[in-house]
VOKEVEX-519049 format. One record per residue (C-alpha): residue in one letter; x, y, z. Coordinates in steps of 0.1 Angstrom, whole numbers, plus 2048, in hexadecimal, padded with zeros to 3 digits. Example, Ala and Ser with C-alpha at 12.3 -4.5 7.8 and 13.67 -1.06 7.14 Angstrom:
// residues 2
<residu A, X 87B, Y 7D3, Z 84E>
<residu S, X 889, Y 7F5, Z 847>
This chain:
// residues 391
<residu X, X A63, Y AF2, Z AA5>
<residu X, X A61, Y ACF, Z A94>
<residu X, X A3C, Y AC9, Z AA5>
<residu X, X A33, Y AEC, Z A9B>
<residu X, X A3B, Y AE9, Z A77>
<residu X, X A28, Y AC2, Z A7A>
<residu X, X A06, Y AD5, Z A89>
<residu X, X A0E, Y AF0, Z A6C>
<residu X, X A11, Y ADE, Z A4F>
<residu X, X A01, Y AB6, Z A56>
<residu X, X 9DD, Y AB5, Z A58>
<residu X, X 9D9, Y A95, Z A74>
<residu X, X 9FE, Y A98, Z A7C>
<residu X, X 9F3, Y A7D, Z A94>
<residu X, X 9E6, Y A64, Z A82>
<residu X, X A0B, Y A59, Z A75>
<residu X, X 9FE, Y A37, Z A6B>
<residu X, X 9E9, Y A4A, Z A4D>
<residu X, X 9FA, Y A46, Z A2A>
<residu X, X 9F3, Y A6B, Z A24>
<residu X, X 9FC, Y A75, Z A48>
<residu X, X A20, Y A63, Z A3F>
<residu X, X A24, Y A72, Z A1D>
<residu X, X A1A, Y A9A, Z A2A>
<residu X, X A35, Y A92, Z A45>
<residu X, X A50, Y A88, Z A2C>
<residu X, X A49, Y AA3, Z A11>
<residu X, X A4B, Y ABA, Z A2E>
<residu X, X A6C, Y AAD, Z A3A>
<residu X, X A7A, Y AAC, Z A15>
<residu X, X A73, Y AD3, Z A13>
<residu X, X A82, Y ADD, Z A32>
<residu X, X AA1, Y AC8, Z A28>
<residu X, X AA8, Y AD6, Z A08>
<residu X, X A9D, Y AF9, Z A10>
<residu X, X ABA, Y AF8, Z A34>
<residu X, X AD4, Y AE3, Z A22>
<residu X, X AD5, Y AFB, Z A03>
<residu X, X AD6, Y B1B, Z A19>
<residu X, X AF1, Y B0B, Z A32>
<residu X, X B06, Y B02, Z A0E>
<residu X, X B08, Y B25, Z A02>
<residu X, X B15, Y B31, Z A26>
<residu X, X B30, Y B17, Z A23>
<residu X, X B3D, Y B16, Z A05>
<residu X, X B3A, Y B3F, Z A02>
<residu X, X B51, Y B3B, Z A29>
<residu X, X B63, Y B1F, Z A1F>
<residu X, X B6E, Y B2E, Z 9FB>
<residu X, X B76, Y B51, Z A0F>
<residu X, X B8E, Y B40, Z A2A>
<residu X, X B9C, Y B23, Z A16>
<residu X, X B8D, Y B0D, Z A25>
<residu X, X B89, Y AE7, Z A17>
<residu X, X B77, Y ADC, Z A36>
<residu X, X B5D, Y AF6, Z A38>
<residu X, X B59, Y AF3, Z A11>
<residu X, X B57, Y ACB, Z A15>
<residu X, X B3F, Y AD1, Z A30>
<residu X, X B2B, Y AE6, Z A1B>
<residu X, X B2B, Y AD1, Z 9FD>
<residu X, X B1D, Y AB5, Z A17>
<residu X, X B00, Y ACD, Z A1D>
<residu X, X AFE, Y ACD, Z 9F4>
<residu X, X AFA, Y AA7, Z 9F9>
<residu X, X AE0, Y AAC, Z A12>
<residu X, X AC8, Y AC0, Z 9FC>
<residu X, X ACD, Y AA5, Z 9E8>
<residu X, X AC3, Y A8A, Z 9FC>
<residu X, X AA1, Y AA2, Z A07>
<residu X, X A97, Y AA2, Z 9E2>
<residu X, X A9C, Y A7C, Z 9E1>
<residu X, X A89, Y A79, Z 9FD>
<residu X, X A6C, Y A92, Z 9F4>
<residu X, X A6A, Y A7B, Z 9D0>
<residu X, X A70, Y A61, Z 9E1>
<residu X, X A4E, Y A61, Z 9FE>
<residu X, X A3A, Y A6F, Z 9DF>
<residu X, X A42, Y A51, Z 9C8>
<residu X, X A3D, Y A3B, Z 9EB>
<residu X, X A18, Y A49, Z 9EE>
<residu X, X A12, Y A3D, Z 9C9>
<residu X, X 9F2, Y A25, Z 9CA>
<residu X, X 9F3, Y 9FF, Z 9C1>
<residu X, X 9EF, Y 9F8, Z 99E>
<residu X, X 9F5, Y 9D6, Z 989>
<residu X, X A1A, Y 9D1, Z 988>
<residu X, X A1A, Y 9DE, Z 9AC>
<residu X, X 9FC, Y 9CD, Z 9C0>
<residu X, X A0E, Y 9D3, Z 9E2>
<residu X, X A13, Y 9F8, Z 9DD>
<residu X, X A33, Y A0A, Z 9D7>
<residu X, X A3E, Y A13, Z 9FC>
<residu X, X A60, Y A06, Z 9FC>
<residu X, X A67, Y A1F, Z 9E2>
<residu X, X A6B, Y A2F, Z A05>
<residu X, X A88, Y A18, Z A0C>
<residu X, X A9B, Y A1D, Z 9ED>
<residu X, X A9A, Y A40, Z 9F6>
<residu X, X AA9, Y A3D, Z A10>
<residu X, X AC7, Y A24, Z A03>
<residu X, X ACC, Y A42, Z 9E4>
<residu X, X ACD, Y A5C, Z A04>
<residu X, X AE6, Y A44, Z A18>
<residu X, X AFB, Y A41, Z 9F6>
<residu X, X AFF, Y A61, Z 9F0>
<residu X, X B0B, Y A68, Z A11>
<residu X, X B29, Y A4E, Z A09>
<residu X, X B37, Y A61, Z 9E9>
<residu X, X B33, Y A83, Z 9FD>
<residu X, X B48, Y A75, Z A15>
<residu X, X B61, Y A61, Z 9FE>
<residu X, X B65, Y A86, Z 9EA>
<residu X, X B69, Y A96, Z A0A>
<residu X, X B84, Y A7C, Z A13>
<residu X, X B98, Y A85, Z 9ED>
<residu X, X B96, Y AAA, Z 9F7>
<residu X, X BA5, Y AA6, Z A1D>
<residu X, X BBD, Y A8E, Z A12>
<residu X, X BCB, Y AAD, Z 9F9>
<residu X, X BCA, Y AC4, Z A0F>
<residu X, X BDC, Y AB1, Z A2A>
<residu X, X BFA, Y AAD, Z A0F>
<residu X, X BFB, Y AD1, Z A02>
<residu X, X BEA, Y AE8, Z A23>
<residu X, X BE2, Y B0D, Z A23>
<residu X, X BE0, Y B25, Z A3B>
<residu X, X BB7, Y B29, Z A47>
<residu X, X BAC, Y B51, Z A47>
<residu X, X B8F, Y B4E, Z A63>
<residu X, X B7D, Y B6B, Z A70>
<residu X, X B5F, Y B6E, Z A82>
<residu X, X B49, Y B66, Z A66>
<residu X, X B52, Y B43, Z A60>
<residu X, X B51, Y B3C, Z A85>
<residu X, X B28, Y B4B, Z A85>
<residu X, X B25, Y B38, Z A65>
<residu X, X B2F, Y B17, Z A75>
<residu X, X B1D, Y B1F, Z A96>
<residu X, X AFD, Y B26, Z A82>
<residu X, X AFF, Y B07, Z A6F>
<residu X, X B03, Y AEF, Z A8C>
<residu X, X AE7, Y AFC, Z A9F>
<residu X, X AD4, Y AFC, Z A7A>
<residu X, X AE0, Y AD4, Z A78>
<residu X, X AD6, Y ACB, Z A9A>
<residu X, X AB5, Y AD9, Z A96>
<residu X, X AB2, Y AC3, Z A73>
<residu X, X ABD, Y AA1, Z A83>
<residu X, X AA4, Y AAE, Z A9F>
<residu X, X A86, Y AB3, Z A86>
<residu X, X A91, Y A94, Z A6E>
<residu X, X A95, Y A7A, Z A8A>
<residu X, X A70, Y A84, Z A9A>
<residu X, X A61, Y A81, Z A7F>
<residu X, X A6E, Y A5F, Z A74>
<residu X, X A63, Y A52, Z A94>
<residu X, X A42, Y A60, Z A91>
<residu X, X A3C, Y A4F, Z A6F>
<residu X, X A50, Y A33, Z A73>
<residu X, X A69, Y A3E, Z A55>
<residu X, X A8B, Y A33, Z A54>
<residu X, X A95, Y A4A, Z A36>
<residu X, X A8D, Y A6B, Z A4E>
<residu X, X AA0, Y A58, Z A6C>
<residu X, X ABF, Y A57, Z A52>
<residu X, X ABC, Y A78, Z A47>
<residu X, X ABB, Y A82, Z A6B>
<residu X, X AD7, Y A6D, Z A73>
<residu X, X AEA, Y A7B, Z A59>
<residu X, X AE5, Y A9C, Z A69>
<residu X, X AF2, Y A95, Z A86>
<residu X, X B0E, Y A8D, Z A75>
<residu X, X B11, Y AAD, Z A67>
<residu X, X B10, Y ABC, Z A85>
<residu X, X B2D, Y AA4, Z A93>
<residu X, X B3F, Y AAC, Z A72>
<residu X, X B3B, Y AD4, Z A73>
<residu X, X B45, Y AD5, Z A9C>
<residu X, X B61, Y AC3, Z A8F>
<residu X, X B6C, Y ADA, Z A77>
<residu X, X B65, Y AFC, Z A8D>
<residu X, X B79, Y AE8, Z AAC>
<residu X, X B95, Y AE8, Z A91>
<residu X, X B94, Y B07, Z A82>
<residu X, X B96, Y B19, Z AA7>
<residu X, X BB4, Y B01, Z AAB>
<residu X, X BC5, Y B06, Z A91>
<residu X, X BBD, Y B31, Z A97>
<residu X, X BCA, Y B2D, Z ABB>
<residu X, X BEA, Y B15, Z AB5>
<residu X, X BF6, Y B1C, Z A90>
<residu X, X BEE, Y AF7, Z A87>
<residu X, X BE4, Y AF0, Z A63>
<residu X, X BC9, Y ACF, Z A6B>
<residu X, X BAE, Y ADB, Z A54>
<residu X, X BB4, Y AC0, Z A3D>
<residu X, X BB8, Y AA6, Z A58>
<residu X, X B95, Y AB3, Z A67>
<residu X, X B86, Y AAE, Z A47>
<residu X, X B93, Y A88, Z A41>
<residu X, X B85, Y A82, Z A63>
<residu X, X B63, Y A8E, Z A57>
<residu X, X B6B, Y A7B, Z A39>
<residu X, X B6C, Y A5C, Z A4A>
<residu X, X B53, Y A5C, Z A62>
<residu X, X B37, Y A6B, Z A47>
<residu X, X B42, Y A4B, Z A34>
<residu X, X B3D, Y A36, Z A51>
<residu X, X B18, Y A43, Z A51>
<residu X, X B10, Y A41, Z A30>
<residu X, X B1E, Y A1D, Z A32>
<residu X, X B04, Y A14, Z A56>
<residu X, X AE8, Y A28, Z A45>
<residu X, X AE6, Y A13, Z A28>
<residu X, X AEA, Y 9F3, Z A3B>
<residu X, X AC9, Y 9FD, Z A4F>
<residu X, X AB8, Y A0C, Z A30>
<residu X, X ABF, Y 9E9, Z A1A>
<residu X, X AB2, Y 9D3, Z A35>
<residu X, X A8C, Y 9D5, Z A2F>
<residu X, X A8F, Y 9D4, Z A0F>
<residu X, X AA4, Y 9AF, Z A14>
<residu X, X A86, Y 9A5, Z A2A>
<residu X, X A8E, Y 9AB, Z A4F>
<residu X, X A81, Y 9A0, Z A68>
<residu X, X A62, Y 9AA, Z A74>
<residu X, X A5C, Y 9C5, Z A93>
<residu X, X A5D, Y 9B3, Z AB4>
<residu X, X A41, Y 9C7, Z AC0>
<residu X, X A29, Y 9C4, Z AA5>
<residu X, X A31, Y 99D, Z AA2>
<residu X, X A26, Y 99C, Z AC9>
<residu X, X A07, Y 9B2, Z AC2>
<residu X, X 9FA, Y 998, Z AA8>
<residu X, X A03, Y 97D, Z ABF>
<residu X, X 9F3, Y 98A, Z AE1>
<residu X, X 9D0, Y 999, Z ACC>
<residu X, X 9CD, Y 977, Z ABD>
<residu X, X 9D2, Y 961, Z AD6>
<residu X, X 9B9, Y 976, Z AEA>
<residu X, X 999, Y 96A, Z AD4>
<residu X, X 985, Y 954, Z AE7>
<residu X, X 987, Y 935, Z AD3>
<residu X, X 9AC, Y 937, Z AC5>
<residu X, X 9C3, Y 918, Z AD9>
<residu X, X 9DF, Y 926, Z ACC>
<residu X, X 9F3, Y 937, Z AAA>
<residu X, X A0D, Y 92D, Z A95>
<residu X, X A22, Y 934, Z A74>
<residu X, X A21, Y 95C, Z A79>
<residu X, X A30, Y 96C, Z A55>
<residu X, X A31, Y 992, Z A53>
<residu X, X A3C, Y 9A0, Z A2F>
<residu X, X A45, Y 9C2, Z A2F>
<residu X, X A3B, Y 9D6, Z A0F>
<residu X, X A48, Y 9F7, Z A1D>
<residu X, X A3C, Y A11, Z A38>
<residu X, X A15, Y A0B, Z A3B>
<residu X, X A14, Y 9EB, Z A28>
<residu X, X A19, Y 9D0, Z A3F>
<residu X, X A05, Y 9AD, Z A34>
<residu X, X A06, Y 993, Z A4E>
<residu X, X 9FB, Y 970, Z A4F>
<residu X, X 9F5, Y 953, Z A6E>
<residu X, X 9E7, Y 932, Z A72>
<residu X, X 9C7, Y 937, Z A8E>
<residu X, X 9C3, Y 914, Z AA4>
<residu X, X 9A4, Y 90B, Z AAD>
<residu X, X 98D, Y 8ED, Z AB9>
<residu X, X 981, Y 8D1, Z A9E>
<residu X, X 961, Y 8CC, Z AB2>
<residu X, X 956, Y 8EE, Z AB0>
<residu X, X 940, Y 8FA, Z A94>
<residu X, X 957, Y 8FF, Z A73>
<residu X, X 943, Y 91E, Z A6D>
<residu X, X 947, Y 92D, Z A8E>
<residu X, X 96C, Y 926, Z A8A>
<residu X, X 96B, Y 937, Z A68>
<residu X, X 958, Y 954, Z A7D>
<residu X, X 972, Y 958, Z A96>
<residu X, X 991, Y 95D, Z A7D>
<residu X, X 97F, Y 975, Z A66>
<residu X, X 97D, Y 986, Z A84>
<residu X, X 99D, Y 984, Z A8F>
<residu X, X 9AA, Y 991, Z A6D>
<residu X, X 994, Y 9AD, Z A69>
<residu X, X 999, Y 9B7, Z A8C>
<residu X, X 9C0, Y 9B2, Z A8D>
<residu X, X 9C3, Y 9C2, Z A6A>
<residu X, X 9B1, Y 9E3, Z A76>
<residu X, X 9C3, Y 9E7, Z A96>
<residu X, X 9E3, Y 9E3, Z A89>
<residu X, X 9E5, Y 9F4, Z A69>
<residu X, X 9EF, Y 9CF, Z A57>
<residu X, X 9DF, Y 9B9, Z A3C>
<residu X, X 9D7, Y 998, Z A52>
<residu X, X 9CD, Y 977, Z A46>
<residu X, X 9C8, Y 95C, Z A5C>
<residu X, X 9C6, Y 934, Z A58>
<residu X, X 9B1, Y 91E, Z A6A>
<residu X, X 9BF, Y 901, Z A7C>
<residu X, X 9A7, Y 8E7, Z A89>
<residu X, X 9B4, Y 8D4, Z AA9>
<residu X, X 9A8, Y 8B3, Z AB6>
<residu X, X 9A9, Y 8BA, Z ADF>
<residu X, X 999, Y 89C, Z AE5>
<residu X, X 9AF, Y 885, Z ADF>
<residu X, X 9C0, Y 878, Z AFF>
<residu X, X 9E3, Y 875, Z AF0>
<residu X, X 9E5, Y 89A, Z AE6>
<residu X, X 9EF, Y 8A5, Z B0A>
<residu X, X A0A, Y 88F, Z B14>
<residu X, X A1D, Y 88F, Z AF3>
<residu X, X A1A, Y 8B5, Z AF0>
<residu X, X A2D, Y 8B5, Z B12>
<residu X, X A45, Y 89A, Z B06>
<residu X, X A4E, Y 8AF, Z AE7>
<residu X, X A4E, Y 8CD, Z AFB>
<residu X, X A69, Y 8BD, Z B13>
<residu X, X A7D, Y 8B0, Z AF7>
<residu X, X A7E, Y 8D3, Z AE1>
<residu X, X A85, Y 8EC, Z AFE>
<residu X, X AA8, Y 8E7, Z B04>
<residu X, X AB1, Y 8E5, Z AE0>
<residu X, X AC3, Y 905, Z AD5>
<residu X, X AB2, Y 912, Z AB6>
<residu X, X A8F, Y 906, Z ABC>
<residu X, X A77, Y 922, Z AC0>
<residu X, X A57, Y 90A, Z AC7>
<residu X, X A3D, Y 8EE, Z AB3>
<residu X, X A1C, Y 8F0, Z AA8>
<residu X, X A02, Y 8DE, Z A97>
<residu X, X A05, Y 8BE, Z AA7>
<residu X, X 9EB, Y 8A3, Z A92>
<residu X, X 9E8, Y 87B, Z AA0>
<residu X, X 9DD, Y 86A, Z A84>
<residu X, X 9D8, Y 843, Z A8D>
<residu X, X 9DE, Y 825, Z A76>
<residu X, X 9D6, Y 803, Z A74>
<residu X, X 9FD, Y 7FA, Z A80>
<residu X, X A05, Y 81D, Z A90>
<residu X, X 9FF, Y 840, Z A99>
<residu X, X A0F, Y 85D, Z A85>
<residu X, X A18, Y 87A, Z A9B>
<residu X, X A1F, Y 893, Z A84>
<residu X, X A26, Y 8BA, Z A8F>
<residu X, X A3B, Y 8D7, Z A87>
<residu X, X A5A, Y 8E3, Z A96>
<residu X, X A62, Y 909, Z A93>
<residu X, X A89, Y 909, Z A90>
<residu X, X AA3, Y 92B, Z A86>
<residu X, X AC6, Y 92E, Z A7B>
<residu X, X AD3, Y 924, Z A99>
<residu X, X AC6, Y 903, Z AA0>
<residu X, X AE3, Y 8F6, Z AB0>
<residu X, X ADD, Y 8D2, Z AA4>
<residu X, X AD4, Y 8C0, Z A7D>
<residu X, X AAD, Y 8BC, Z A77>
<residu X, X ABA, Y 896, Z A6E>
<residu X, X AC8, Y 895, Z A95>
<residu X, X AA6, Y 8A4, Z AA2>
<residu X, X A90, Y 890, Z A8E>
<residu X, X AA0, Y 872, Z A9F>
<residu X, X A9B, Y 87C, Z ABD>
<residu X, X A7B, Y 882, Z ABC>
<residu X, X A72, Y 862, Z AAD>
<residu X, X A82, Y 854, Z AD0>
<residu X, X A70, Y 86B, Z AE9>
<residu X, X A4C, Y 865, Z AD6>
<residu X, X A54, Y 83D, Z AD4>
<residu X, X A5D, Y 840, Z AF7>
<residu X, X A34, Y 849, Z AFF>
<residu X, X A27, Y 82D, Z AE6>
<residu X, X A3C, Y 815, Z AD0>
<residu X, X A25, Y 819, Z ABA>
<residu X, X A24, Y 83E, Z AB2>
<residu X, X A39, Y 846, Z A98>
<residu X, X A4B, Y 86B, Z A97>
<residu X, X A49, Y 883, Z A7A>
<residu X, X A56, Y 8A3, Z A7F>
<residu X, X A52, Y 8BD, Z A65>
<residu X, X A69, Y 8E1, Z A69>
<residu X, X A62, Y 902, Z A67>
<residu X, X A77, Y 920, Z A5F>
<residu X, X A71, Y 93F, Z A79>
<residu X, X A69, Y 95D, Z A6B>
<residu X, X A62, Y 970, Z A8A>
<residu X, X A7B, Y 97D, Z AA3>
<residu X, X A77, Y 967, Z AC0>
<residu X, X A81, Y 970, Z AE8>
């Protein structure tokens, strides 16, 4: 049903990485939202106000909150999809994000109200009146939710949207919540016990405890996560494959929300060659990398002298001395630069949070393990902060 509705409404459903692909798909999913979630209200509340109910009428207030959350989300892809202008150069895609926080929110103080109603029906309980109607009604809804967290999740993957994956998720939840409540009211039919309210707390609670995980994932790119594992190794691997490149460094990814991804990386290559045929080879590799992948690239060029017959032996004596240390994720840009008195061997070492010793401590002993090839060398480290996920 969810692919028909993509191939019924999206022109180039495929092509998810298109900024109007991504905005048809959320307008689409912010219309089925609100037009489901208000239907599946008015059955619960209208069933829930009948039998006396607070968990069915809790449940349907939670639907309430979910056509909510689909108009936040429908404003909130069509104020993503705005162009740049001058107080926004880099677009206004998170918009997308902050969506998706207002959507994870809102599913907290639904859940915190929820918890306030439970908690006074637990102390002063009625009697449920269920008949075969509520029991259709719940039925219906479940299979209505299933099919939403179905529809939302797909086409979050598809577009790479985590405010559709937590309005999915939060479907799931309602179908978690509303099994929860039929379970009980069959229960409490069959044995006489009055757990209504006790059901409801229970939804309570664990609709809080979405909310709550929702707005931790929705907040993180907007702190500046880091960046996808996959697309860090897809820079890497088409860059290093350029004839010409000896190697890359100092990879930075900014995300300015869904489609607007800027890059940047430093591009080695050989001093002897041609500094316009350098030039050549990382305009290419920017243009090339930046079309592929959807990203705004922009690389440096790093000249390296691989002539010089010291370059080899103290790459492998600084390679020795860095691998075992916890924390250091590799060096790069290794420069011998001779004096009259001695050689400066100057370099830098890519280091994250957990470097498991002081920069002070590592600096010293890399002074030793360089001295140790030539007396005359003298060590000076420079440190890098990782801002790449590294294996």
């Amino acid at each position: 049903m969810g692919d028909f509705l993509f191939r019924k409404f999206i022109k180039n459903y495929n092509d998810a990485k298109d900024s109007k692909v991504r905005d048809s798909y959320g307008k689409l999913a912010g219309a089925v939202g609100i037009i489901s979630n208000s239907l599946l209200c008015i059955m619960k509340i209208a069933v829930g106000a009948i039998s006396g109910s607070i968990a069915i009428i809790a449940d349907g207030i939670n639907n309430l909150a979910d056509a909510s959350s689909s108009v936040i989300t429908l404003a909130g892809f069509k104020l993503a999809a705005m162009p740049e202008d001058e107080e926004h150069p880099y677009g206004h895609a998170r918009i997308e994000y902050l969506a998706g926080t207002a959507v994870s929110i809102i599913i907290i103080l639904v859940g915190a109200e929820l918890a306030k109603s439970s908690f006074e029906k637990i102390l002063h309980p009625t009697p449920l009146d269920t008949g075969a109607a509520m029991i259709l009604v719940l039925v219906l809804a479940i299979a209505i939710k299933i099919w939403q967290a179905m529809f939302n999740i797909s086409a979050g993957k598809k577009i790479n949207s985590l405010t559709l994956i937590a309005t999915g998720t939060d479907s799931r939840n309602d179908v978690i919540s509303t099994s929860v409540v039929l379970a009980g009211i069959i229960i409490g039919h069959f044995s006489g016990l009055q757990i209504d309210g006790y059901l409801g707390m229970a939804v309570a609670l664990f609709i809080i405890w979405s909310g709550i995980s929702l707005v931790r994932e929705t907040v993180s790119p907007l702190l500046g996560e880091a960046p996808d594992p996959d697309l860090v190794k897809s820079i890497e691997d088409r860059a290093s494959s350029f004839d010409g490149v000896l190697g890359i460094h100092d990879l930075v990814v900014h995300n300015y929300g869904p489609g607007k991804i800027f890059a940047s990386i430093h591009i080695e290559v050989d001093s002897q060659v041609d500094v316009m045929e350098s030039h050549d080879l990382v305009d290419n590799i920017e243009k090339k990398l930046s079309s592929d992948l959807h990203i705004m690239l922009t690389a440096h060029m790093d000249p390296v002298n691989v002539s010089d017959p010291n370059r080899e032996p103290l790459k492998t004596i600084i390679y020795d001395t860095l691998k075992d240390i916890h924390g250091v994720t590799g060096f790069h840009d290794l420069r011998i630069i001779p004096g009259p008195t001695h050689t400066n061997v100057v370099f830098d070492v890519v280091v994250n949070t957990e470097l498991s010793v002081t920069k002070a401590q590592l600096t010293d002993t890399l002074k030793k393990a360089v001295a140790s090839y030539n007396p005359t060398f003298n060590c000076v480290p420079e440190y890098d902060a990782s801002y790449v996920k590294t294996n």
